[in-house]
Biopython code that builds the backbone (N, CA, C, O; Angstrom):
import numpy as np
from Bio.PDB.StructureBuilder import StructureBuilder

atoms = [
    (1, "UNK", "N", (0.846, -1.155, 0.000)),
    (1, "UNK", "CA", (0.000, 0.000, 0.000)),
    (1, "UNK", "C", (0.899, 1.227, 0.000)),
    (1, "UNK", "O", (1.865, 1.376, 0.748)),
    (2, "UNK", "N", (0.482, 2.082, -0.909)),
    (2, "UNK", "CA", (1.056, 3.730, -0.554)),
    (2, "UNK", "C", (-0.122, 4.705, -0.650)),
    (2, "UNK", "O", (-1.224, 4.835, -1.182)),
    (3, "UNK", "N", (0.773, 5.338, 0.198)),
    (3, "UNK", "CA", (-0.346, 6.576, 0.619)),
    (3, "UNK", "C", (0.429, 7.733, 0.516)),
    (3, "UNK", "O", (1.313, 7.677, 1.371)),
    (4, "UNK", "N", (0.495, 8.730, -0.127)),
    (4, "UNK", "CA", (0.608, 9.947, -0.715)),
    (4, "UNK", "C", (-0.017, 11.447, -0.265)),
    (4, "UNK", "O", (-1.057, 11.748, -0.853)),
    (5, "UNK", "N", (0.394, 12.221, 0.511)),
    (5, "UNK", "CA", (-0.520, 13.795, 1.392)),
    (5, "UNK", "C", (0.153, 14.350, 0.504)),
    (5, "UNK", "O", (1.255, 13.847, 0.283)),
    (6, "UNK", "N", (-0.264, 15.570, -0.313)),
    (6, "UNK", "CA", (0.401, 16.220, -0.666)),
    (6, "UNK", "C", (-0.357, 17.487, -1.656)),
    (6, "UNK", "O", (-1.574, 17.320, -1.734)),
    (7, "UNK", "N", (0.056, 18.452, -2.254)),
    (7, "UNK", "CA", (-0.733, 19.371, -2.406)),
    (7, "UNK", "C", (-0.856, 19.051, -3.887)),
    (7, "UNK", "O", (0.059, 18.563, -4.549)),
    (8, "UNK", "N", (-2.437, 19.463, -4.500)),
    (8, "UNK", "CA", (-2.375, 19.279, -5.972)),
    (8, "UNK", "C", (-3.081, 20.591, -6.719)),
    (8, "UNK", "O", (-4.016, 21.314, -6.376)),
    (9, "UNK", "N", (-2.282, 20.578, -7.808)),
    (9, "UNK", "CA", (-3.005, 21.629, -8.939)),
    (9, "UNK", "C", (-4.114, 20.061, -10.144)),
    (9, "UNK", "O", (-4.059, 18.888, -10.514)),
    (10, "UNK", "N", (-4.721, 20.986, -10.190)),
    (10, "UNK", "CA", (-5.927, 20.453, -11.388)),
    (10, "UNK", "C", (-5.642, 21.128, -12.393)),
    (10, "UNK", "O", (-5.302, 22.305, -12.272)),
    (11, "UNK", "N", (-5.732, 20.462, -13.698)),
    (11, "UNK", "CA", (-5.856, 21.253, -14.922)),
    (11, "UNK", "C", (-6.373, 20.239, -16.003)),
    (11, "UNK", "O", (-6.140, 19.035, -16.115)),
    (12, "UNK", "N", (-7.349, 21.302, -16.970)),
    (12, "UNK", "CA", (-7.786, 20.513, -17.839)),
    (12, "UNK", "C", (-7.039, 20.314, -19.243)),
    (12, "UNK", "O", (-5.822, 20.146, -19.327)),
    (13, "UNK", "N", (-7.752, 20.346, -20.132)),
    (13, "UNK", "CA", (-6.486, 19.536, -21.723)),
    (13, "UNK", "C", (-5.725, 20.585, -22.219)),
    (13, "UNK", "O", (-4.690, 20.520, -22.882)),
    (14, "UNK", "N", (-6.611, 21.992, -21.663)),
    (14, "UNK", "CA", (-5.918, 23.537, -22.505)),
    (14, "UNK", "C", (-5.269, 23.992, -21.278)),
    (14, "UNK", "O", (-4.830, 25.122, -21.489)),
    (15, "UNK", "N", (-5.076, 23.694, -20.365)),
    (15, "UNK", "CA", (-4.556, 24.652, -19.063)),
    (15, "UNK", "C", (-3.570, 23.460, -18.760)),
    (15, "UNK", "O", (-3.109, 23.549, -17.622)),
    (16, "UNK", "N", (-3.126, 22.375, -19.467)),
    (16, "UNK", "CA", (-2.175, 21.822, -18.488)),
    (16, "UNK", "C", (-0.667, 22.171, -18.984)),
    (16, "UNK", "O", (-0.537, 22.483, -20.168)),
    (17, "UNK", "N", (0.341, 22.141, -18.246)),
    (17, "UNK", "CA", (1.831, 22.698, -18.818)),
    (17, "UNK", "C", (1.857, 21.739, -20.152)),
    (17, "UNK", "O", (1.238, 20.682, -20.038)),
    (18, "UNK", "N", (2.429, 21.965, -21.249)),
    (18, "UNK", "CA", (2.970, 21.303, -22.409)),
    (18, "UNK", "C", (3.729, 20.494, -22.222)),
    (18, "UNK", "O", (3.576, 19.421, -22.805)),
    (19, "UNK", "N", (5.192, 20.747, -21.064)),
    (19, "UNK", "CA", (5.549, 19.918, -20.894)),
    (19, "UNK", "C", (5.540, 18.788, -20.096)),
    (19, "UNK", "O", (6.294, 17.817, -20.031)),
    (20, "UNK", "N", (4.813, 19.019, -19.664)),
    (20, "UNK", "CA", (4.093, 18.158, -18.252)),
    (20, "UNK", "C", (2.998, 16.762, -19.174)),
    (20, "UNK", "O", (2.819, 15.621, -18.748)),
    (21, "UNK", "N", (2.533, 17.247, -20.244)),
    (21, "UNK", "CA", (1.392, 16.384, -21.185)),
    (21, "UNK", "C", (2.324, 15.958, -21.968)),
    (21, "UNK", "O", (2.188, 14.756, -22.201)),
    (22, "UNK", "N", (3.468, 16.570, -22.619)),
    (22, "UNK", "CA", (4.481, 15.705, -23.339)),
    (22, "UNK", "C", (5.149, 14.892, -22.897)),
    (22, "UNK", "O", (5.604, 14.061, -23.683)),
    (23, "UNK", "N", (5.447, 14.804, -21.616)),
    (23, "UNK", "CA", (6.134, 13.713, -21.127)),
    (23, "UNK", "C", (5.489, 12.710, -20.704)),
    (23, "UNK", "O", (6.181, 11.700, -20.579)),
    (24, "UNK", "N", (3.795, 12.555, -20.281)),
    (24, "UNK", "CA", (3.467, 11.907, -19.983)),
    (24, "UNK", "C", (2.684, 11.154, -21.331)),
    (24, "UNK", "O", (2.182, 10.030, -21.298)),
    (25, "UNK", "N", (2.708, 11.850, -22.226)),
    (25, "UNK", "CA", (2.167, 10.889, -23.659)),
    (25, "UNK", "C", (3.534, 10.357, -23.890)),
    (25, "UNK", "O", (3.587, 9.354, -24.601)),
    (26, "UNK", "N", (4.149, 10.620, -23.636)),
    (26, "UNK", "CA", (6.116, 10.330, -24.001)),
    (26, "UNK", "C", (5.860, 8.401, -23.046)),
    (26, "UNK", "O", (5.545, 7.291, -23.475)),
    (27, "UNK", "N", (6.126, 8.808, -22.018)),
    (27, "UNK", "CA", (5.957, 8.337, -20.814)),
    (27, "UNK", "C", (4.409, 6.770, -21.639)),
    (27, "UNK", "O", (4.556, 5.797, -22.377)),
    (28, "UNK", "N", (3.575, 7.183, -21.167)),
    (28, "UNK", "CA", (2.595, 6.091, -21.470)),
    (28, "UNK", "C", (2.176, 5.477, -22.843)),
    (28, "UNK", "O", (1.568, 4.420, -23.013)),
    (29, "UNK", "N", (2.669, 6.439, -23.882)),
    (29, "UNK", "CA", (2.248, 6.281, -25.065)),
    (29, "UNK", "C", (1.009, 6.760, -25.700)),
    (29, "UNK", "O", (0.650, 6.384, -26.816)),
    (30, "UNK", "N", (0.302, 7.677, -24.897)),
    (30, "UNK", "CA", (-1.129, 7.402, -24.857)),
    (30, "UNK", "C", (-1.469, 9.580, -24.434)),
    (30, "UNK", "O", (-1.272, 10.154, -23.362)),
    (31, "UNK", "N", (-1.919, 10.099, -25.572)),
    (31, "UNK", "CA", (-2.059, 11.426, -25.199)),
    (31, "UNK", "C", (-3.561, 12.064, -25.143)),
    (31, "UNK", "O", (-4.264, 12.465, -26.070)),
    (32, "UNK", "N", (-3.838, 12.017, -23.596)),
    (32, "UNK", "CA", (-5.829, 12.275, -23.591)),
    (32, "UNK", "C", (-6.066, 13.735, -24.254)),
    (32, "UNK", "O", (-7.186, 14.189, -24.490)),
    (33, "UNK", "N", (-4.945, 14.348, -24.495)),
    (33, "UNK", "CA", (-5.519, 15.664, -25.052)),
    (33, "UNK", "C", (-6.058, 15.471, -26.348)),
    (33, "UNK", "O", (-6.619, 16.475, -26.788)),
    (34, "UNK", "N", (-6.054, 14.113, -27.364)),
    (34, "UNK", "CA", (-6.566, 14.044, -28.272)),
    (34, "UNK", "C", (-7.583, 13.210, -28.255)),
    (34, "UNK", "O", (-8.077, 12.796, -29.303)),
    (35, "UNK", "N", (-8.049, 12.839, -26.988)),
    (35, "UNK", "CA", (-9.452, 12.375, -26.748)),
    (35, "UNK", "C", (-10.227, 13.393, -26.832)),
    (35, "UNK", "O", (-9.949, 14.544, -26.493)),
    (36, "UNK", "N", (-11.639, 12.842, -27.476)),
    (36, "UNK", "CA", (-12.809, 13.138, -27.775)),
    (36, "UNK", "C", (-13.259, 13.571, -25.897)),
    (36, "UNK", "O", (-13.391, 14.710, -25.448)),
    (37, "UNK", "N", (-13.390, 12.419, -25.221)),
    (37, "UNK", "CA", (-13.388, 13.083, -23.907)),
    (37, "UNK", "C", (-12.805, 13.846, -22.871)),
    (37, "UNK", "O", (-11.611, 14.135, -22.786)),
    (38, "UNK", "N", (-13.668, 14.143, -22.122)),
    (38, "UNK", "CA", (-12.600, 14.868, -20.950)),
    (38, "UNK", "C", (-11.989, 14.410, -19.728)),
    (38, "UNK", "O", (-12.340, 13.713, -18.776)),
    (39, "UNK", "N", (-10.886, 15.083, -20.102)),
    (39, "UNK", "CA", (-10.040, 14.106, -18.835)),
    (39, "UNK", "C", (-9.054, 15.237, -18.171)),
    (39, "UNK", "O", (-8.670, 16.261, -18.736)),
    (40, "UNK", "N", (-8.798, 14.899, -17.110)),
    (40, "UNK", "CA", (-8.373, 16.084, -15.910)),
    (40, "UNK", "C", (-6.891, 15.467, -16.242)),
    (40, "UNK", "O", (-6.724, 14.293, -16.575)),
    (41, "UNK", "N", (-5.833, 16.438, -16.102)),
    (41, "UNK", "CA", (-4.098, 16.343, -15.164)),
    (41, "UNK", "C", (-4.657, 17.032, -14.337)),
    (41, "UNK", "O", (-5.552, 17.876, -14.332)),
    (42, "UNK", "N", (-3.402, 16.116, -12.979)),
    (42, "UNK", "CA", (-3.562, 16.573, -12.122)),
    (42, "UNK", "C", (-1.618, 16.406, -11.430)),
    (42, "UNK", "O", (-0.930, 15.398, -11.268)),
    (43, "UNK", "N", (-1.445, 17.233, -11.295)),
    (43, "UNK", "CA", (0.251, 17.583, -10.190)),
    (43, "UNK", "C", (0.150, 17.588, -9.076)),
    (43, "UNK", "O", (-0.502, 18.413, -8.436)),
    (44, "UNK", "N", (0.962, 16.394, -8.495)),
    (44, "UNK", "CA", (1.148, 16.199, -6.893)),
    (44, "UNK", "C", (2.450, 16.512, -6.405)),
    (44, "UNK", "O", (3.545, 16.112, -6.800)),
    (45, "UNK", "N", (2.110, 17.402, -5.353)),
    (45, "UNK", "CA", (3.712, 17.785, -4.598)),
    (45, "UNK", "C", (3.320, 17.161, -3.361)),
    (45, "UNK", "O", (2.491, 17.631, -2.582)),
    (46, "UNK", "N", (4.167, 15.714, -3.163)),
    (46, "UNK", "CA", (3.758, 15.292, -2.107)),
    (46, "UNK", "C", (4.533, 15.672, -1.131)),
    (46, "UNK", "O", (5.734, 15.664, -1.405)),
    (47, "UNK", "N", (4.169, 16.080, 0.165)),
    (47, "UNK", "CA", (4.466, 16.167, 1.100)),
    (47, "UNK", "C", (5.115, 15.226, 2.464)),
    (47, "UNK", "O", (5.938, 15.543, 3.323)),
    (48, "UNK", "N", (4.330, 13.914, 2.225)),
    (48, "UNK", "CA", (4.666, 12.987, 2.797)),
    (48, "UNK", "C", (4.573, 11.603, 2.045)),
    (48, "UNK", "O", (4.304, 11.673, 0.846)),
    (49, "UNK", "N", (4.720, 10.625, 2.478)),
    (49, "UNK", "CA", (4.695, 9.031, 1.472)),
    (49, "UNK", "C", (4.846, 8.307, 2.810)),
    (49, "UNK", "O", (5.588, 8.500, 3.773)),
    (50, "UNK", "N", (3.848, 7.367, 2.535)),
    (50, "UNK", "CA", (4.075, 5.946, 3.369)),
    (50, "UNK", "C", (3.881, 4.705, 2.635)),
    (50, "UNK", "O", (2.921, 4.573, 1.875)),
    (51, "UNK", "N", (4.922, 3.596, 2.860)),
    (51, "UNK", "CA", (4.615, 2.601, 2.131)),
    (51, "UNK", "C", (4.642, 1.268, 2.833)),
    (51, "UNK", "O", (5.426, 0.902, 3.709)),
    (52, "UNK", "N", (3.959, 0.820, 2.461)),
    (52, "UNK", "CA", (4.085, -0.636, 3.688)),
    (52, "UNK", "C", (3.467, -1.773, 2.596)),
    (52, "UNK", "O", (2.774, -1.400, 1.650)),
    (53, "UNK", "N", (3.822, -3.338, 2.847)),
    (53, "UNK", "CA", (3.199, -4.299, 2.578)),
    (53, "UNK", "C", (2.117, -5.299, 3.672)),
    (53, "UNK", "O", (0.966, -5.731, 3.600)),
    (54, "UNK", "N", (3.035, -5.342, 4.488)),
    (54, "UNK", "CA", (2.316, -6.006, 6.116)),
    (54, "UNK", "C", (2.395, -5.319, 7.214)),
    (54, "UNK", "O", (3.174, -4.366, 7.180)),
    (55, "UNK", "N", (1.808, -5.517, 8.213)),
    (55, "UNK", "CA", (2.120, -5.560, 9.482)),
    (55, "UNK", "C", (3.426, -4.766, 10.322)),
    (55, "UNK", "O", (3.534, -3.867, 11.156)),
    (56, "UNK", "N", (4.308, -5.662, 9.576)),
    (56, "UNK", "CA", (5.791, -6.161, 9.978)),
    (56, "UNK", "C", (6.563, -4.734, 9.297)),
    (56, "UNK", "O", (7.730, -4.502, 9.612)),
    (57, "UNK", "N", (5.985, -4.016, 8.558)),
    (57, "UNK", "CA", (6.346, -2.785, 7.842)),
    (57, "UNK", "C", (6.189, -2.111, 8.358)),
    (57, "UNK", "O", (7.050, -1.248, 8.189)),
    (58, "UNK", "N", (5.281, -1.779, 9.263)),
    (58, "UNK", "CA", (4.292, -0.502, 9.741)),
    (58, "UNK", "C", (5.661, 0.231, 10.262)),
    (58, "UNK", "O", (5.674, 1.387, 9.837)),
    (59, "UNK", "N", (6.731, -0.054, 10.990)),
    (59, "UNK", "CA", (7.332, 0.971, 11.445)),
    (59, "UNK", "C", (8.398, 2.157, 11.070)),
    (59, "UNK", "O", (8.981, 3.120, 11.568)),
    (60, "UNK", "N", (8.239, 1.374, 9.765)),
    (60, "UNK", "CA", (9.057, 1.550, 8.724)),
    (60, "UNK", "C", (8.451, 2.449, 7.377)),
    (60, "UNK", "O", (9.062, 2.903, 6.410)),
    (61, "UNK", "N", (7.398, 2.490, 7.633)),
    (61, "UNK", "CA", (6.452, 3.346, 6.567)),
    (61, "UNK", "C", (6.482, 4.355, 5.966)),
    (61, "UNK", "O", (6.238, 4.329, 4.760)),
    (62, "UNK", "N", (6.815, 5.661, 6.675)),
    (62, "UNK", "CA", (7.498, 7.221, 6.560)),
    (62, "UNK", "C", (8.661, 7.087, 5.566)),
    (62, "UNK", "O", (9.807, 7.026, 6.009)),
    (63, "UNK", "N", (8.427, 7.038, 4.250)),
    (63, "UNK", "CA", (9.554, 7.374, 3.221)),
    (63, "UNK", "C", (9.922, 9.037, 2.999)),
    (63, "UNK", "O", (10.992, 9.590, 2.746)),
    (64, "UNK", "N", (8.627, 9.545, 3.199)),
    (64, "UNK", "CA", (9.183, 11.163, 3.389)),
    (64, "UNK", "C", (8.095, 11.615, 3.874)),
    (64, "UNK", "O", (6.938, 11.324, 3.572)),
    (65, "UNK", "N", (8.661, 12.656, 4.972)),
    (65, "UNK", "CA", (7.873, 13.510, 5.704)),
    (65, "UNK", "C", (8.234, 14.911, 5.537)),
    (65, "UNK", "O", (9.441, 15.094, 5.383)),
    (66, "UNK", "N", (7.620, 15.769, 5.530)),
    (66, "UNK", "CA", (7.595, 17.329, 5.248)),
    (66, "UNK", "C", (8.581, 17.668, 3.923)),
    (66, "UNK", "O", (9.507, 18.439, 3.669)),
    (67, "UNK", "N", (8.027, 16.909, 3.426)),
    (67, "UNK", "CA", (8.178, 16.884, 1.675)),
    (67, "UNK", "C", (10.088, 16.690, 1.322)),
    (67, "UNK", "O", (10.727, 16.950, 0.302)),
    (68, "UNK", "N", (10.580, 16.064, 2.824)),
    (68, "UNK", "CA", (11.872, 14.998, 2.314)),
    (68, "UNK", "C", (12.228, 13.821, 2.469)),
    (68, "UNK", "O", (12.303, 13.528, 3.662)),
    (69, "UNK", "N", (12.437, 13.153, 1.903)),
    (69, "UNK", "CA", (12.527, 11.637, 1.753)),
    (69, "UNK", "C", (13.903, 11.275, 3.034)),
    (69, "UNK", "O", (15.078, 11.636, 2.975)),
    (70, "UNK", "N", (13.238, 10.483, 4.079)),
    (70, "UNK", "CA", (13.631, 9.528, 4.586)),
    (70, "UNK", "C", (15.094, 8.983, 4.702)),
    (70, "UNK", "O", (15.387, 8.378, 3.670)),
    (71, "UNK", "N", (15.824, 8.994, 5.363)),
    (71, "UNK", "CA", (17.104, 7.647, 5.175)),
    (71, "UNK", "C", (16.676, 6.401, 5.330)),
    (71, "UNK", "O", (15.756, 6.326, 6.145)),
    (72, "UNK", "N", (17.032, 5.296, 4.804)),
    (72, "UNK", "CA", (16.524, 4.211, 5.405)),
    (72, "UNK", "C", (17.098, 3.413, 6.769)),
    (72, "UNK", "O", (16.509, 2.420, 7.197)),
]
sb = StructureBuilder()
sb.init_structure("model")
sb.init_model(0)
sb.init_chain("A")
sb.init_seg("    ")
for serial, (resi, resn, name, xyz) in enumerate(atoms, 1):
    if name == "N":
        sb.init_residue(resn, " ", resi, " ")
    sb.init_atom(name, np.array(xyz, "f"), 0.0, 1.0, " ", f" {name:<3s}", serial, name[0])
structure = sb.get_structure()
């Protein structure tokens, strides 16, 4: 499981950065700005991250807190 806090901008197919939509059609292969439908970007500045599989993880979870990553 991960869990992600962090602050986001919304933008739709005409308001999103160019390069931000080029890399991610780059990236997936796949560019929604030439969908017929509508579809949101959205930019996460995460702030914190936790990641765990079990139990046995939990104490270990905090990969970054106040938006810096962790030592392990």
């Amino acid at each position: 499981m991960v869990l992600v806090d962090g602050d986001v901008e919304t933008y739709d197919a005409g308001q999103v950065p160019a390069a931000a939509a080029e890399a991610f059609a780059d990236r997936t292969g796949w560019d929604p700005r030439r969908e017929s439908a509508t579809y949101a970007f959205f930019r996460v500045r995460p702030r914190a991250v936790q990641a765990w599989h079990g139990v046995h993880e939990l104490p270990g979870r905090h990969v970054m807190r106040d938006g810096v990553w962790t030592s392990p």
